[in-house]
C-alpha positions, 0 to 999 in steps of 0.5 A: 732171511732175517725176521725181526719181531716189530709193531706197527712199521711197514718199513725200517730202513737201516743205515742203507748205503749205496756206492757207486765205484769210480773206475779208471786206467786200462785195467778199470782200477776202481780209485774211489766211489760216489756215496749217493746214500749214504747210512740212511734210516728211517721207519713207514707205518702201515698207512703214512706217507712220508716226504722225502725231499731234496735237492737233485742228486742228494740221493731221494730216488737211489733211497727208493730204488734200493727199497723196491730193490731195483738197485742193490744196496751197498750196505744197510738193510730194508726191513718190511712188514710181511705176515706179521713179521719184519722181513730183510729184503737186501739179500734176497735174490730175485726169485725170492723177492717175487712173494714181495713184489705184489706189496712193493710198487712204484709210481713213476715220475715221467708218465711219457716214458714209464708206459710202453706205447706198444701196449694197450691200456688193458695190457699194460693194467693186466700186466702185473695180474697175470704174471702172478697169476691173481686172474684171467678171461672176464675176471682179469678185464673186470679188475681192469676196468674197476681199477681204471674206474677207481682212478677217473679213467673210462673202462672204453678206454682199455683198448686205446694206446698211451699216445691218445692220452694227456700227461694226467691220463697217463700217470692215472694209467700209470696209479692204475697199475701200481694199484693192481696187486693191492699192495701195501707200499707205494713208492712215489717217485715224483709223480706230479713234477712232469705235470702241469699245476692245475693236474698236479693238485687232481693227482695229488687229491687221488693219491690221498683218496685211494691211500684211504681207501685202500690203507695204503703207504707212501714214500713220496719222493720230490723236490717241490716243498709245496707239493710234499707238505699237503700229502705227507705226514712226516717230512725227511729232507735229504743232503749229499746222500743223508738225510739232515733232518726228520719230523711231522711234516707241519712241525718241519714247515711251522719250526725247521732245525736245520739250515738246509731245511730253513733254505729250502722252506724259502724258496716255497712260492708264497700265496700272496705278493703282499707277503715279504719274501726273502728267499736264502740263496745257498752260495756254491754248489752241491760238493762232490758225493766222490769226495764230500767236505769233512765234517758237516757235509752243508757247512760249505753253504751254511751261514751259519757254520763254526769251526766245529762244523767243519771238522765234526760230523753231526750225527742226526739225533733227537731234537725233541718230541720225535723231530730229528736234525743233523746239526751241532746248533739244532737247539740254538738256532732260530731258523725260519718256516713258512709261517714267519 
């Protein structure tokens, strides 16, 4: 177990990387590997949340299941804030990761197939209580019924089954249980995108008051821009499996130093028709995490590449004042946000 002295972090993931081999033959000889993530970092303070966004497969959930360690990375560390002290999560084994399990939760995205429809309600808010042994009889179903309460859910609702629900219902069930052990880390795993509009905003408005209430940080995992910007305090967005660009969320939005960023930002829908919309649509498809281009791994799709950017990688470095992007032109470039 590595304990590393720290401030304020909650979380510091470092370089994380998985690799999933690619096997072939009768003797499953292993010819390469998909780099889903890979050399990722960044840090969560105690009470932030930070976005992370991205197109599908650029490696957002892989990022949070290997955080949770319901994935093992292939490389990397997951350093988390327990008792004062940073604790290295990624060699741990399942046992000793028990001490840490009551800290680290997760919400997940479909709130139809992450609840067991052969558990009540009680069971399934129980659940995490009783198998670290936090309460039992009356006390257990008190806790229960406050936690249900606490999410905008009737306590006489304990004994029905998730089928007698809405979609909004079941994620607050969902929230419920992630909430149980009071941990210090939620990770969001697209909580809202299975929802309609009008329970997206309900969702989100929930998230905001229990992370006040109960000090809470988030990892929220999405590929809705609009959604991300009203929740998070920092914004990272993720490409091929790295992340190209990092920083407060209203300085990424108002001034992108990215041009994966500046496309994204686009396809927000405005707020009125009047507003002139000029969506930029990326040519080609996401290249191959098995053999990415060399070189910067966007330049494929990117209007703005040179001859540098195919043959040098960028690495992802200080802009200014925290703002962080992976781009040999992030200090050239006049890209668009939201606000133009």
């Amino acid at each position: 177990m590595t304990v590393v002295d720290a401030g304020q972090v909650l979380l510091e993931v470092r370089d994380l990387k998985k690799y999933f081999p690619i096997q072939r033959g009768l003797m499953r000889r292993v010819v390469g590997h998909v780099k889903a993530v890979d050399g990722v970092s960044f840090t969560i303070d105690e009470g932030e949340t930070v976005g992370l966004v991205g197109e599908s497969g650029s490696g957002k959930t892989t990022t949070g299941r290997m955080i949770l360690r319901a994935s093992q990375p292939t490389g990397g560390q997951v350093l988390f804030r327990h008792n004062g002290s940073m604790v290295d999560l990624t060699p741990l084994s399942r046992r000793a990761m028990k001490p840490y399990r009551k800290e680290l939760q997760v919400i997940f995205q479909d709130p139809f197939s992450s609840l067991d429809p052969r558990m009540t309600v009680y069971d399934i808010v129980s659940e995490p209580l009783a198998i670290h042994g936090m309460a039992r009889g009356n006390e257990l179903k008190a806790q229960v019924r406050d936690l249900l309460q606490r999410v905008g859910l009737r306590a006489q609702y304990m004994n029905r089954f998730p089928h007698a629900f809405s979609g909004g219902q079941r994620q607050r069930i969902g929230i419920a249980r992630a909430l149980a052990l009071r941990p210090k880390l939620v990770v969001c795993d697209e909580p809202v995108s299975a929802l309609d509009v009008s329970i997206q905003a309900q969702v989100l408005n929930l998230l905001k008051d229990l992370q006040a209430e109960f000090h809470l940080a988030y990892l929220f995992i999405a590929h809705d821009l609009s959604v991300v910007e009203h929740i998070s305090d920092r914004v990272a967005v993720m490409y091929l499996g790295k992340i190209v660009e990092l920083a407060a969320s209203e300085e990424l939005y108002r001034t992108p130093k990215h041009p994966y960023t500046e496309a994204l930002l686009s396809a927000i829908p405005k707020s009125s028709p009047r507003q002139n919309k000029q969506r930029i649509v990326l040519p080609g498809d996401v290249p191959n995490p098995a053999n990415p281009p060399p070189g910067c791994a966007f330049h494929t799709r990117c209007r703005y590449a040179e001859e540098i950017c195919g043959r040098e990688a960028p690495p992802l470095r200080e802009v200014h004042g925290g703002h962080q992007a992976a781009c040999h032109f992030a200090e050239t470039l006049e890209l668009a946000g939201v606000d133009q």
